[in-house]
VOGU-3710 file (C-alpha; in Angstrom, 3 decimals, decimal comma):
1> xxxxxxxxxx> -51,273/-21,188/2,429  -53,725/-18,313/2,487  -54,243/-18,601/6,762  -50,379/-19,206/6,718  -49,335/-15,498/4,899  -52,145/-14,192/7,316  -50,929/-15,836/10,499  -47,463/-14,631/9,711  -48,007/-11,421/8,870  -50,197/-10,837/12,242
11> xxxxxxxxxx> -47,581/-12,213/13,985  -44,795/-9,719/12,679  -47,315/-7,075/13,384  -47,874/-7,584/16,855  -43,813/-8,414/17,371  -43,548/-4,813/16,591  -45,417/-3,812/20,242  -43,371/-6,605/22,526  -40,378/-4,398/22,243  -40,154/-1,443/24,833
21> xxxxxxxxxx> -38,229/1,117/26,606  -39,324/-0,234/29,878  -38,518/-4,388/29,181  -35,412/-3,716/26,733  -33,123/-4,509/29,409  -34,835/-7,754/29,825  -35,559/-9,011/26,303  -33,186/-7,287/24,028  -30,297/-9,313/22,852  -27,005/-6,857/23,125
31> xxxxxxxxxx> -28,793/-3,955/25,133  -28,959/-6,090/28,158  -25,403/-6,989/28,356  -23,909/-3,954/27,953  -22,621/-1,689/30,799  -24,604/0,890/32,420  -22,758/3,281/31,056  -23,361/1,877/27,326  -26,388/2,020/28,017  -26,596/5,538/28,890
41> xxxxxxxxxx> -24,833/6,206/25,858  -27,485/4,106/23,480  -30,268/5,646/21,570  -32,357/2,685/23,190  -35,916/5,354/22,540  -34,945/5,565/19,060  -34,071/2,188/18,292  -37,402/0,875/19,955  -39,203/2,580/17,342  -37,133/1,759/14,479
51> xxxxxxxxxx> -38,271/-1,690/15,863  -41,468/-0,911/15,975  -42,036/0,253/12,501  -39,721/-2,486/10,899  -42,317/-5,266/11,951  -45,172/-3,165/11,215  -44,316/-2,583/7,901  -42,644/-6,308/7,474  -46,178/-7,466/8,416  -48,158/-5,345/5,872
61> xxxxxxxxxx> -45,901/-5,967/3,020  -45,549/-9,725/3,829  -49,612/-9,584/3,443  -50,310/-7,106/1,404  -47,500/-8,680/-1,646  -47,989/-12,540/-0,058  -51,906/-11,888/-1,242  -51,579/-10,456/-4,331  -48,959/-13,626/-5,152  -51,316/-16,331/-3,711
71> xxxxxxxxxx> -54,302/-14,879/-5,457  -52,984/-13,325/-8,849  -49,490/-15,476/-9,644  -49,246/-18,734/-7,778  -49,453/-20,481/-4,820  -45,793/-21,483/-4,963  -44,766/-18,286/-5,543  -46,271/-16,916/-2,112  -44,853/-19,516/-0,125  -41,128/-18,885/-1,527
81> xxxxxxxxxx> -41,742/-15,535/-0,985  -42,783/-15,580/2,612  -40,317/-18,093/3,239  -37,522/-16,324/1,992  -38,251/-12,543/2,616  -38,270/-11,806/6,448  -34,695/-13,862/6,941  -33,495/-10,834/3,928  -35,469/-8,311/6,030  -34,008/-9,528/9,607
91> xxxxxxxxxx> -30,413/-9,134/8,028  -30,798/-6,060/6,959  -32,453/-4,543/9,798  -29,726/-6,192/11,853  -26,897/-4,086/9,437  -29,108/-1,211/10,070  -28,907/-1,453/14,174  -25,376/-1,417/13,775  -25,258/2,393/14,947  -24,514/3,595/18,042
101> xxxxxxxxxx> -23,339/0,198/19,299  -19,602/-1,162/20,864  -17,753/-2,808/18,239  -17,914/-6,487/19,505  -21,753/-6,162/18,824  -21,375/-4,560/15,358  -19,244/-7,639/14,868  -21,899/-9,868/16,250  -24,764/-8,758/14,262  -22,661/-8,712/10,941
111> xxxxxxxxxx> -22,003/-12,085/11,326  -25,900/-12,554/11,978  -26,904/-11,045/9,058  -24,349/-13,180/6,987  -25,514/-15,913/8,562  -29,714/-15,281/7,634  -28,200/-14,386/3,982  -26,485/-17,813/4,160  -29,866/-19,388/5,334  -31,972/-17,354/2,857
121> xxxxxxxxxx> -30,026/-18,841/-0,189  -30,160/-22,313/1,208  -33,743/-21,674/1,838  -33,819/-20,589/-2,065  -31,379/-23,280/-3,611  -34,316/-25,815/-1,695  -37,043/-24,125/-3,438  -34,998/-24,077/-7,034  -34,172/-27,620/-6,594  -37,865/-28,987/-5,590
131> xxxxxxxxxx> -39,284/-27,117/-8,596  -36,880/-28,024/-11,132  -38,688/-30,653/-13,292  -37,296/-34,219/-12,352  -36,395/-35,450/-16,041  -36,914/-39,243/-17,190  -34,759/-40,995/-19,451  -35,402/-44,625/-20,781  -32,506/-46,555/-21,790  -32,047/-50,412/-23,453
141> xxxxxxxxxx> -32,039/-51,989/-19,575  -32,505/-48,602/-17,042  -34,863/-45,665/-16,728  -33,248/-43,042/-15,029  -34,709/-39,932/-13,032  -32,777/-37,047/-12,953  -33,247/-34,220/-10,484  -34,019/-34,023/-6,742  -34,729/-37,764/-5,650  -33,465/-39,084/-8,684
151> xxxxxxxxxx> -32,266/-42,851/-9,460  -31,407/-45,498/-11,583  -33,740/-48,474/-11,743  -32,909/-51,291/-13,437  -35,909/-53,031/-15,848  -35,411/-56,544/-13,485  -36,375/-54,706/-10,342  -39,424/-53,728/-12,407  -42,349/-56,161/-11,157  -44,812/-53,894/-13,103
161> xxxxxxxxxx> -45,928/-50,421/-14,678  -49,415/-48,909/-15,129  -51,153/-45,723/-15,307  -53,108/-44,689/-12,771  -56,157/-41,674/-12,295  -54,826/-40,494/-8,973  -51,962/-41,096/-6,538  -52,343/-42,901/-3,267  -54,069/-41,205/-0,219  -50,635/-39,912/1,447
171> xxxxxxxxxx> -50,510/-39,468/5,866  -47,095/-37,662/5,344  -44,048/-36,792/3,635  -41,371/-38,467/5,361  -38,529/-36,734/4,475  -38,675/-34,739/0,600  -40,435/-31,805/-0,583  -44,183/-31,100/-1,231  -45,539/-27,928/-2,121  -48,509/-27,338/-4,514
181> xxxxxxxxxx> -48,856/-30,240/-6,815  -45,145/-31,203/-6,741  -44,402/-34,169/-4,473  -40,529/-35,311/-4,225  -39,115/-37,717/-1,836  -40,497/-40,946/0,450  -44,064/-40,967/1,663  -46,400/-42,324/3,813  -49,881/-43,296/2,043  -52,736/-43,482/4,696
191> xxxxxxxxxx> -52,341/-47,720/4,236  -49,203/-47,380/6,005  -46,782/-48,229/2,728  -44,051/-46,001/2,167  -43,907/-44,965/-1,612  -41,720/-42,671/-3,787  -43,253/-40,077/-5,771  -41,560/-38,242/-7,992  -44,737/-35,625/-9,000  -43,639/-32,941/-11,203
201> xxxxxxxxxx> -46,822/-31,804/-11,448  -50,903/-32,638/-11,139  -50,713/-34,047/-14,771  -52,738/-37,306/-14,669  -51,987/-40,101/-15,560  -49,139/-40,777/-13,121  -47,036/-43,612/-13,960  -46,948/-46,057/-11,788  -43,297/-48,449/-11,138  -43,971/-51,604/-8,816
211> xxxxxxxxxx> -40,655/-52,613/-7,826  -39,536/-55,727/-6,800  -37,493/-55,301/-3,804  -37,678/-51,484/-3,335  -40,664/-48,468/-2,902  -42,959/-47,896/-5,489  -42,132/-45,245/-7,689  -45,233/-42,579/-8,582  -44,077/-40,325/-11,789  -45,869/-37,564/-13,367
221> xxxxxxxxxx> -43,648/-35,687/-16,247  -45,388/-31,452/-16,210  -44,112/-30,855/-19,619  -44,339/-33,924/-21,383  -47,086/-36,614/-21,896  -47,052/-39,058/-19,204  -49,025/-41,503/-21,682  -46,040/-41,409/-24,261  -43,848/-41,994/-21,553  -45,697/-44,811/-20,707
231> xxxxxxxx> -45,989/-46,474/-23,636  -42,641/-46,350/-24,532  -41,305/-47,552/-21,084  -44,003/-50,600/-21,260  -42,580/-51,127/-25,087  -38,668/-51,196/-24,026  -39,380/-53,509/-20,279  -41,464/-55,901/-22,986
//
């Protein structure tokens, strides 16, 4: 996470340089289809160091705030925020370039900034969803999980439960969410099973569901005591 914020943040930096009055008319999107007479008319000087000092300062405050979050708050707050922040900061540069520019291109890039704002609170909603705790609920014949990932399983598919110290050696997250302790989806463990973990948290003991016909379910509860859940899961399948 740390060499990610950094990477990024260099790499905003030095976007702010690729941008010039001599190449615009090769690499910028808008300038070089326009008319030789728009583009007499544009500000192109102006707008190349608007550019300029949007990435520069894009990259510093992605580092300088992504640190301080990593460091000082969490982990999982630094990657939401330098996941989420340059698609707000693209859209509203893009609003901002709107001046001096033919109509059918301010059209263009409002409906680029709406679409990064649509993105961004997908991007968000993904993030909310993943870190929502994934709630357990043990009935007379069913345990149920609730949240992202969440199913029904019925006590006969149940070939066994137990608590284990530590979770399989995963290879890869097939398709879910993993970030920071909180593991959501179908993976692949490094004995080449696929396995379903439903991690709300590094709270050992997981709980461990052997189904009969169907992955094996890894569950770790972050507010509640995975032990109690245990024992009254083992107490209702008996």
């Amino acid at each position: 996470m740390f060499y990610l914020i950094v990477f990024l943040s260099l790499l905003f930096l030095c976007t702010g340089f690729i941008l010039s009055e001599k190449n615009a008319s090769y690499i910028l999107s808008g300038y070089n289809t326009m008319s030789k007479e728009e583009q007499a008319n544009y500000n192109l000087k102006t707008y190349v160091l608007a550019f300029r000092n949007f990435h520069i300062f894009l990259g510093l405050s992605m580092l300088a705030v992504g640190l301080v979050l990593y460091f000082l708050v969490a982990k999982n707050t630094a990657l939401i925020f330098v996941s989420i922040y340059p698609i707000l900061a693209y859209a509203f540069f893009i609003l901002r370039s709107n001046q001096s520019i033919s109509d059918s291109l301010k059209r263009k890039n409002r409906l680029a900034s709406l679409v990064l704002l649509f993105v961004a609170v997908m991007v968000g909603t993904l993030f909310y969803r993943g870190m929502k705790e994934t709630k357990i609920s043990i009935n007379d014949t069913t345990v149920s999980f609730k949240g992202m990932y969440g199913e029904v399983v019925d006590f006969q598919d149940i070939n066994s439960i137990e608590l284990v110290k530590k979770l399989p050696k995963i290879l890869m997250k097939v398709h879910g969410y993993a970030m920071d302790g909180i593991y959501k989806g179908k993976f692949k463990t490094a004995n080449d099973d696929m396995v379903k973990l439903l991690i709300n948290a590094e709270n050992m003991p997981y709980i461990k569901i052997e189904r009969k016909n169907d992955l094996t379910i890894f569950f770790a509860s972050k507010n509640s005591d995975n032990q109690r859940i245990f024992e009254d899961l083992n107490h209702k399948i008996k």
